[in-house]
BAPA-11637 format. One record per residue (C-alpha): residue number from 1; x, y, z; residue in one letter. Coordinates in steps of 0.001 Angstrom, whole numbers. Each point is the difference from the previous one (the first is absolute). Last residue first. Layout:
SITE  num       xx       yy       zz  residuo
SITE  NUM        X        Y        Z        a
...
! end
This chain:
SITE  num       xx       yy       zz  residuo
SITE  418   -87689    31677   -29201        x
SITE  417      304      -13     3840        x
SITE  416     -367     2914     1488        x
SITE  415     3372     2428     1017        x
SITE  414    -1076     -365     3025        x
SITE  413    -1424    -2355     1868        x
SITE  412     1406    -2552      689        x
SITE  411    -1390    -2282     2934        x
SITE  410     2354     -831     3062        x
SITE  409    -1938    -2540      591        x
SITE  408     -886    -1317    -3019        x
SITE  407     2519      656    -2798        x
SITE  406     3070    -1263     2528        x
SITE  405    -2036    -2009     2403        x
SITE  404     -433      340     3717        x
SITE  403    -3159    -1722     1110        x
SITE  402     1627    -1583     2705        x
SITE  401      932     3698     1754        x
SITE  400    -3577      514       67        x
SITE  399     -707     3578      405        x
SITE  398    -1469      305    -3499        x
SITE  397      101     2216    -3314        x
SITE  396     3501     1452        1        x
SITE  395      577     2524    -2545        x
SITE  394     2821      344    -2818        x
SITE  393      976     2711    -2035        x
SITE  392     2618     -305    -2854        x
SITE  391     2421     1663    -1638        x
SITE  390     2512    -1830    -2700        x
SITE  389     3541     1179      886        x
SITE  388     3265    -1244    -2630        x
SITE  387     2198    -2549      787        x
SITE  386     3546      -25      350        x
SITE  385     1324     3280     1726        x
SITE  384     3932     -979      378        x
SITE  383     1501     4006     -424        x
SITE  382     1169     -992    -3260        x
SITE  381    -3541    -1160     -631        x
SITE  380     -924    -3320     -486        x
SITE  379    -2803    -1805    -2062        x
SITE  378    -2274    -2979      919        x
SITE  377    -3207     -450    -1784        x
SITE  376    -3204     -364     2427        x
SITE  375     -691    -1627     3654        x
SITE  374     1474    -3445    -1125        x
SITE  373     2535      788    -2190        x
SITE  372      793      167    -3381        x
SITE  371     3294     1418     -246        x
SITE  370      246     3642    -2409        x
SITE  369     3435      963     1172        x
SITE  368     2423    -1035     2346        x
SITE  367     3030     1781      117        x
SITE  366     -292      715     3570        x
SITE  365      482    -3473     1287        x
SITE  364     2615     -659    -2739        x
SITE  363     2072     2776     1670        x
SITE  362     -347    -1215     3237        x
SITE  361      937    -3831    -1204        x
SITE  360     2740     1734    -2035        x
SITE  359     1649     1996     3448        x
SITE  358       62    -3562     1888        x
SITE  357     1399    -1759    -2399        x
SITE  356    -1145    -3260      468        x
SITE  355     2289    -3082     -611        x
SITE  354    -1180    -4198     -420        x
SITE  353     2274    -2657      513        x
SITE  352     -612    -3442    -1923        x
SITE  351     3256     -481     -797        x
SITE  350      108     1175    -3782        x
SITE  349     -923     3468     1268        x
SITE  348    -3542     1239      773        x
SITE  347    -1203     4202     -411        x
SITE  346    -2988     1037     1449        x
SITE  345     -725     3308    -1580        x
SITE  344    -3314     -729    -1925        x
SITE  343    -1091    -2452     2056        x
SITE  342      510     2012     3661        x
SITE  341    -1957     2785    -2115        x
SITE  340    -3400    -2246     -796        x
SITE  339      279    -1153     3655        x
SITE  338      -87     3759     1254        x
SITE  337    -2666     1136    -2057        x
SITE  336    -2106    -3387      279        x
SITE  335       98      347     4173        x
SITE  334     -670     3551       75        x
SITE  333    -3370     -614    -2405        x
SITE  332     -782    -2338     2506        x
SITE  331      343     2273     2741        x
SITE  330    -1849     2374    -2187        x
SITE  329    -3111    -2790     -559        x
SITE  328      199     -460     3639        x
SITE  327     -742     3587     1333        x
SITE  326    -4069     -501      650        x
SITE  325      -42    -2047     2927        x
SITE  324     -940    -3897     1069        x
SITE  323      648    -1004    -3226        x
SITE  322    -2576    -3632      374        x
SITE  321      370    -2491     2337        x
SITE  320     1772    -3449      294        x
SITE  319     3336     1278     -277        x
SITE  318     1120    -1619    -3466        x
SITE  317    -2788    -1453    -1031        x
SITE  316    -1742     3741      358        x
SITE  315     2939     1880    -1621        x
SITE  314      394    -2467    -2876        x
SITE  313    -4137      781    -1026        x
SITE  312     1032     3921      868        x
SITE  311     2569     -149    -2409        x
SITE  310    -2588    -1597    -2507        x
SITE  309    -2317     2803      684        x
SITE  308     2498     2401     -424        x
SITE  307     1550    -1576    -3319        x
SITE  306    -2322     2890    -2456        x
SITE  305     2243     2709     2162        x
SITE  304    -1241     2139     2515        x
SITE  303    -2528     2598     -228        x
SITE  302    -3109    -1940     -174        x
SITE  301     1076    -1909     3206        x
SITE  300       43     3033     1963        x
SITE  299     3120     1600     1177        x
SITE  298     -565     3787    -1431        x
SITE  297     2809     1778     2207        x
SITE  296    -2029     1167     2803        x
SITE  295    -2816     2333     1751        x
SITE  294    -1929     -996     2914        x
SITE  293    -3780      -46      595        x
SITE  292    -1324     -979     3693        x
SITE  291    -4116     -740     -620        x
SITE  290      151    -3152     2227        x
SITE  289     3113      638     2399        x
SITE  288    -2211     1473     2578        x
SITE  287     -888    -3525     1465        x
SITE  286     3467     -950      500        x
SITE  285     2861     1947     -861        x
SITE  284     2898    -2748     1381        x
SITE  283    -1954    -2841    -1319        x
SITE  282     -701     1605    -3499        x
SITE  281     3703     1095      -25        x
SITE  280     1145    -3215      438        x
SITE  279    -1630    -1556    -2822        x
SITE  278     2530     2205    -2120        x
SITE  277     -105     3664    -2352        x
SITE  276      645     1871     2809        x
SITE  275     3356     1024    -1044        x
SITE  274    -1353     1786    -3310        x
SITE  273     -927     3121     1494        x
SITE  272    -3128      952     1636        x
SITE  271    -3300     2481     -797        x
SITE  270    -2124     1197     2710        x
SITE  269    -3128     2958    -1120        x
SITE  268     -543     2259     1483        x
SITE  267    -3773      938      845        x
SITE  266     -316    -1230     3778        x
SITE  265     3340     1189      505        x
SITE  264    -1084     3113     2403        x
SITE  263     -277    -2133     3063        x
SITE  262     2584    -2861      419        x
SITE  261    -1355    -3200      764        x
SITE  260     -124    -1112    -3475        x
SITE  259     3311      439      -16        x
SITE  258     1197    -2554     2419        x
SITE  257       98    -3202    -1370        x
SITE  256      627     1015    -3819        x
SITE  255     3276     2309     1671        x
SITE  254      416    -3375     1856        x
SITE  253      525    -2267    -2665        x
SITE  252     2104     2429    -1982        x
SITE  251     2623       49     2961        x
SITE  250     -142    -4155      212        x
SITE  249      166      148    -4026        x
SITE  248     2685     1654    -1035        x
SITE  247     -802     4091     -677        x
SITE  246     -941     1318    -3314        x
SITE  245    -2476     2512     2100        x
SITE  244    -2311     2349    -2926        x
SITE  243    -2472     1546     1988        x
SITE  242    -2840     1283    -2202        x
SITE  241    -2301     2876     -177        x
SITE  240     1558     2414     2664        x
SITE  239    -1889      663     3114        x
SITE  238     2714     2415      926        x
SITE  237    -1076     -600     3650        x
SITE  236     -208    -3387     -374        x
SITE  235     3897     -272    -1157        x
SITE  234     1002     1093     3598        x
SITE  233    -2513    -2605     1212        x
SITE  232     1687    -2914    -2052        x
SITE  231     3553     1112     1483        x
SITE  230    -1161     -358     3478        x
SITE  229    -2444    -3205     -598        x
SITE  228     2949    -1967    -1543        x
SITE  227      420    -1684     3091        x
SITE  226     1995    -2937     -701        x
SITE  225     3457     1218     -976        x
SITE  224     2650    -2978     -927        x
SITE  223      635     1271    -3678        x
SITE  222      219     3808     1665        x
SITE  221    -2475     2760    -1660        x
SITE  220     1012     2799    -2297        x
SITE  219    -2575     2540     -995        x
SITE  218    -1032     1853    -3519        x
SITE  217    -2362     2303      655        x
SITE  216    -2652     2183    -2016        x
SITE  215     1550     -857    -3184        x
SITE  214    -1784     1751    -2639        x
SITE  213     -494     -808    -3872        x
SITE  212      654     2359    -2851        x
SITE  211     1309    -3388    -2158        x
SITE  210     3167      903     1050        x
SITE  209     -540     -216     3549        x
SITE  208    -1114    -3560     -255        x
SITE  207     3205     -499    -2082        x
SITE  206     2251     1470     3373        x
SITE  205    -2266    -1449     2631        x
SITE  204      223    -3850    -1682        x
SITE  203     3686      450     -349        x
SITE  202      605     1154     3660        x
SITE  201    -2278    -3023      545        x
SITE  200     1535    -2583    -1843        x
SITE  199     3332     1051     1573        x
SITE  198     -947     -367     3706        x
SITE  197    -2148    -3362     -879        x
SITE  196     2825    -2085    -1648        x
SITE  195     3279     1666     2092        x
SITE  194    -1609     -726     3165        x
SITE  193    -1204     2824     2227        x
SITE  192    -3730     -793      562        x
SITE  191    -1638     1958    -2640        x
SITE  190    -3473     1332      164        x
SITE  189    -1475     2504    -2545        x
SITE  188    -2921     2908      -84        x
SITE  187    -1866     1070    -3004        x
SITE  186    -2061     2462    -1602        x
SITE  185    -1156      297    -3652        x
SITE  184    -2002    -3024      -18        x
SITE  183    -1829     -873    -3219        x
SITE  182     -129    -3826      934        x
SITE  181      972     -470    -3779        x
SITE  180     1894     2832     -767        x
SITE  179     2065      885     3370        x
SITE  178      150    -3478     1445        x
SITE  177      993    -1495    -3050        x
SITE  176     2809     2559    -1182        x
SITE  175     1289     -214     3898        x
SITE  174      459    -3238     -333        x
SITE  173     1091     -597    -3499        x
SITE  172     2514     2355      285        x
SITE  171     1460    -1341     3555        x
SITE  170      109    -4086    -1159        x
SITE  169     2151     1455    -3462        x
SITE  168     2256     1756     2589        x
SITE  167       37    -3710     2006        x
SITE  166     2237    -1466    -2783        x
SITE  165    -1505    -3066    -1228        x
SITE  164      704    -3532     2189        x
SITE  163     2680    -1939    -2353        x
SITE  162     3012     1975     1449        x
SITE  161     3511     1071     -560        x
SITE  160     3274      841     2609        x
SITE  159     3346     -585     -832        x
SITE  158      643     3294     -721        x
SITE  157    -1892      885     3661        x
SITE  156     3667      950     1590        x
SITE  155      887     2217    -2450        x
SITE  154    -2797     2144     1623        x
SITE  153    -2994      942    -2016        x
SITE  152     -106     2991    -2385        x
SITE  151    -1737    -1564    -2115        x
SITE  150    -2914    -1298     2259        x
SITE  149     -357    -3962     -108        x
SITE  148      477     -802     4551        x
SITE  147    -1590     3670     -157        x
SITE  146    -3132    -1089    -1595        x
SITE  145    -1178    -1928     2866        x
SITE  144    -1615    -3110    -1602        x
SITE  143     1208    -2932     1612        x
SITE  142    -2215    -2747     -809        x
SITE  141     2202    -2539    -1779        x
SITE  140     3635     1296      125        x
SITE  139     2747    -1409    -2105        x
SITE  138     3554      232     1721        x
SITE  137     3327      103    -1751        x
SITE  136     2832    -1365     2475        x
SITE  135     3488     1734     -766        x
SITE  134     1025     -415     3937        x
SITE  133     -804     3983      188        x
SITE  132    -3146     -964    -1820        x
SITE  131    -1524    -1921     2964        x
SITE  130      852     2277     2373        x
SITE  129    -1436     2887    -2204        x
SITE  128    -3266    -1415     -928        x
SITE  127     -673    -1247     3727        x
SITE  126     -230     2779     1867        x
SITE  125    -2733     1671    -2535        x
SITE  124    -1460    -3459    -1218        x
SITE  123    -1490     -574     3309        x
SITE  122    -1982     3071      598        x
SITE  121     -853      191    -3544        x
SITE  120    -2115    -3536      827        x
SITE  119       -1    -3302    -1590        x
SITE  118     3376     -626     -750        x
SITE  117      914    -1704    -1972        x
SITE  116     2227    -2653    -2855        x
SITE  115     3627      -23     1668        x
SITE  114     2663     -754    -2795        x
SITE  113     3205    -2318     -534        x
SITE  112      -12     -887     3452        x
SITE  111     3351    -2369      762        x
SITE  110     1991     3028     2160        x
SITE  109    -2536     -661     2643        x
SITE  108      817     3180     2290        x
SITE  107    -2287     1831    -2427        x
SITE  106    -2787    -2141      938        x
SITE  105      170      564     3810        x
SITE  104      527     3841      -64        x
SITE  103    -2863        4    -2967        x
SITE  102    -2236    -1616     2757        x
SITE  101     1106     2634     2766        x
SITE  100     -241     2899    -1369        x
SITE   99    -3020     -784    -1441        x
SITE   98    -1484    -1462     3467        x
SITE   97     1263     3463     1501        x
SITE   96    -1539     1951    -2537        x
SITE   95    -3400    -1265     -112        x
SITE   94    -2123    -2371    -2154        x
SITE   93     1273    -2622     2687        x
SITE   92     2317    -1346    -2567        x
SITE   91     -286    -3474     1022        x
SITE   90     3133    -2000    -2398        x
SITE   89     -751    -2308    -3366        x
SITE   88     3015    -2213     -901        x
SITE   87     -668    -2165    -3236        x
SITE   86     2322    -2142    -1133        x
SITE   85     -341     -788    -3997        x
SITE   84     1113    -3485    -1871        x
SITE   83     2957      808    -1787        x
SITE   82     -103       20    -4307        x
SITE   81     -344     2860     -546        x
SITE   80    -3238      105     1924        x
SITE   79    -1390    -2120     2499        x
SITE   78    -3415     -422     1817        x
SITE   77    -2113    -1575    -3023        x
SITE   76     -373     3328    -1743        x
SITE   75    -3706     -330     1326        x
SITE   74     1014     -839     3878        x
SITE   73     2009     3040       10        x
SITE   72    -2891     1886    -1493        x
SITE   71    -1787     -808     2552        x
SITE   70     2381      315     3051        x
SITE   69     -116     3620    -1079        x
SITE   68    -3378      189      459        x
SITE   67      -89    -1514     3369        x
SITE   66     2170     2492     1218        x
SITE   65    -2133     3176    -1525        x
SITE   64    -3306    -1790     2218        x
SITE   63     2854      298     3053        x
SITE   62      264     3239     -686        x
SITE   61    -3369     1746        5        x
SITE   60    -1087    -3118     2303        x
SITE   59     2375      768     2452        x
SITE   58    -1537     3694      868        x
SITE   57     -727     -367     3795        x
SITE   56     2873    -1308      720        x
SITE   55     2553    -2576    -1790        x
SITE   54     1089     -777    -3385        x
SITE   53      501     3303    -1076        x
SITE   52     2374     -220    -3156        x
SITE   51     3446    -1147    -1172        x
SITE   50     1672    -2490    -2444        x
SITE   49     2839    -1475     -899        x
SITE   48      996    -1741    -3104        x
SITE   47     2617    -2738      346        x
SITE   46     1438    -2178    -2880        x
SITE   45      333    -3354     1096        x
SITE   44     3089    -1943      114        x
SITE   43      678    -3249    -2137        x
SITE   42     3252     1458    -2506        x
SITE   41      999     3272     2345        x
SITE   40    -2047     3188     -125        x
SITE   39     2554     3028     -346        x
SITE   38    -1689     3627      889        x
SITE   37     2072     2807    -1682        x
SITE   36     1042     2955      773        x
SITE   35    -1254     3521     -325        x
SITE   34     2016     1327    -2440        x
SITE   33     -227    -3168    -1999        x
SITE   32     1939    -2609    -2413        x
SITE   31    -1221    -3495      120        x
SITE   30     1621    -2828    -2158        x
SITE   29     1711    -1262     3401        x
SITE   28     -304     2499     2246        x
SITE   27     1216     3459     -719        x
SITE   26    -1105     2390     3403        x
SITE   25     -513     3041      487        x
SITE   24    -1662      249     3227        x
SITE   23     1997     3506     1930        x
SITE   22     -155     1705    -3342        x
SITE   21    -2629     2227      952        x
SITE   20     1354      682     3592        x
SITE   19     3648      308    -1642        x
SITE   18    -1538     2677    -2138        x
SITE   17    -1409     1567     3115        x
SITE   16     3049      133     1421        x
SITE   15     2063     1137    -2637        x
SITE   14    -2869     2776     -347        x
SITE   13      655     1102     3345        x
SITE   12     3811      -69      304        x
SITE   11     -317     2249    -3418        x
SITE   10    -2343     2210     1841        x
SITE    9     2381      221     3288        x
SITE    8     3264      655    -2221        x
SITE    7    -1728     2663    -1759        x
SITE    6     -643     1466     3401        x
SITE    5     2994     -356     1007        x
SITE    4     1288     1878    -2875        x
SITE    3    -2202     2765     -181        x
SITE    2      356      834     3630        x
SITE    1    -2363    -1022     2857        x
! end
């Protein structure tokens, strides 16, 4: 191609992706944006959207996040700016396709102002950039994968910030823990593929390598695999200290199953991710689950806000049982983020109509800055990273699933209590 054509073909090519930018401008009534703008007529809700795993083996994780949301709706008396609020949650399947899927649906719906979700990296990934093509921002909960925040993310994540810490803090802690406190310099780790446990583990290796630690393997398993014994008995014959496996919970459940089976792991120790932190996982592990350890974000009830107990209080008249997970108080904290930024753009004319910019309710998202919320202060990053990682350890102590209780069973247990 000659100079000239090819000039021709680059300025073709940024006309068209200007065009793509400018494709929702919109001026609409007192609203100006480069996005466009969402009008709410005089008597019509304003709707919020909302998606997590609300079927499978790991509904509670999002279904617990749900019910959280539907919380602080109920506290701000279910309206704001003056319209009462709609609230459209969608089953993520904390997988792609059910991403895909859930922020095809809700981007379709030209009325959603924001989507509050998703539970799982797996999700948010597909979803992010479907939702923000349409100009939709999107608050995740519990998805941690620290590409959906990294800086050199796609264009297509801009939209994209989060209430659940960065997983890279999750990694550091990990491998920090494991190597001082259990004194292990030798590891092996277990990731099933998704975006969540594939990326935690790369960055678990990498830091536990730093701190003059060994990886003796570091193994990929299928979500939907049920004999772990092939991958456990390669591990066995590293006998490595630990096996670090931030898998979901059906894959976890099994690894717990099945290890102590396996010859040569009689001395390593088994440490989880945060995704088993439900009732179900006591079912699904059974007897050996008693002992498990897992690492997380620090969700106790000492680390939350001084409201958490009340929260919980609502929670239980609400649904007739208590959180059912650990993720709520970030759902929550989702929920006030992107409530606190529809009021502070909203804009109502003499009629009664109210306009969103779609651009200024991103921008307010991640412009917020020192909220009080209910797992810790609230500040965004450019790259949408809004609350800082507390470590903790946690360790189930029986193999009744009814005796599942947050501060119980799981048991913290690390760092102690003061």
């Amino acid at each position: 191609m000659d100079r000239a054509k090819l000039l021709v073909a680059v300025s073709a090519l940024a006309a068209g992706i200007l065009a793509a930018a400018n494709a929702h401008a919109a001026t609409v009534g007192p609203v100006d944006d480069p996005l466009g703008v969402v009008k709410i007529a005089k008597g019509q809700p304003i709707t919020v959207g909302g998606i997590w795993v609300l079927s499978g083996a790991d509904t509670a994780l999002g279904l617990d996040q749900k019910r959280a949301v539907e919380v602080y709706i109920d506290e701000i008396g279910g309206q704001i700016a003056g319209h009462q609020v709609r609230f459209i949650a969608e089953d993520g399947g904390c997988n792609a396709e059910g991403g895909q899927t859930a922020a095809t649906k809700l981007a379709a719906n030209q009325n959603i102002v924001v989507v509050i979700g998703p539970s799982c990296s797996s999700e948010a990934t597909p979803a992010a950039p479907i939702l923000w093509k349409q100009g939709i921002a999107m608050i995740g909960t519990s998805s941690g994968a620290p590409a959906l925040t990294a800086p050199n993310r796609a264009p297509g994540y801009a939209g994209f910030a989060r209430t659940i810490p960065n997983d890279l803090g999750q990694a550091a802690s990990d491998a920090k823990w494991m190597h001082d406190q259990l004194g292990c310099k030798t590891a092996a780790s277990i990731h099933d593929g998704s975006p969540y446990a594939q990326q935690l583990a790369k960055a678990y290796g990498e830091a536990f390598r730093k701190l003059g630690g060994t990886m003796t393997n570091e193994e990929a398993i299928a979500p939907t695999d049920v004999d772990m014994r092939p991958v456990l008995t390669r591990i066995a014959a590293n006998k490595p200290c630990v096996i670090y496996f931030p898998v979901f919970l059906t894959a976890a459940a099994q690894i717990v199953r099945q290890a102590p089976e396996i010859a040569g792991l009689d001395k390593t120790q088994l440490i989880g991710g945060s995704a088993v932190y439900s009732k179900d996982f006591i079912q699904a592990a059974g007897d050996k689950v008693v002992g498990v350890r897992y690492t997380s974000p620090d969700i106790s009830a000492e680390a939350f806000a001084k409201g958490y107990p009340e929260f919980v209080k609502r929670y239980k008249a609400k649904f007739g049982e208590e959180p059912i997970n650990g993720f709520h108080a970030f759902a929550y904290d989702g929920a006030k983020i992107a409530f606190e930024a529809i009021k502070k753009v909203a804009k109502t004319d003499a009629a009664g109509n109210t306009y969103i910019g779609r651009k200024a309710l991103r921008d307010a998202i991640f412009a917020t800055k020192g909220m009080p919320g209910l797992g810790g202060t609230l500040t965004c990053t450019e790259n949408g990273d809004c609350q800082e990682f507390k470590f903790a350890v946690l360790q189930f102590t029986s193999a009744d699933p009814n005796s599942y209780k947050p501060g119980t069973n799981p048991k913290k247990i690390y760092p102690a209590a003061p």
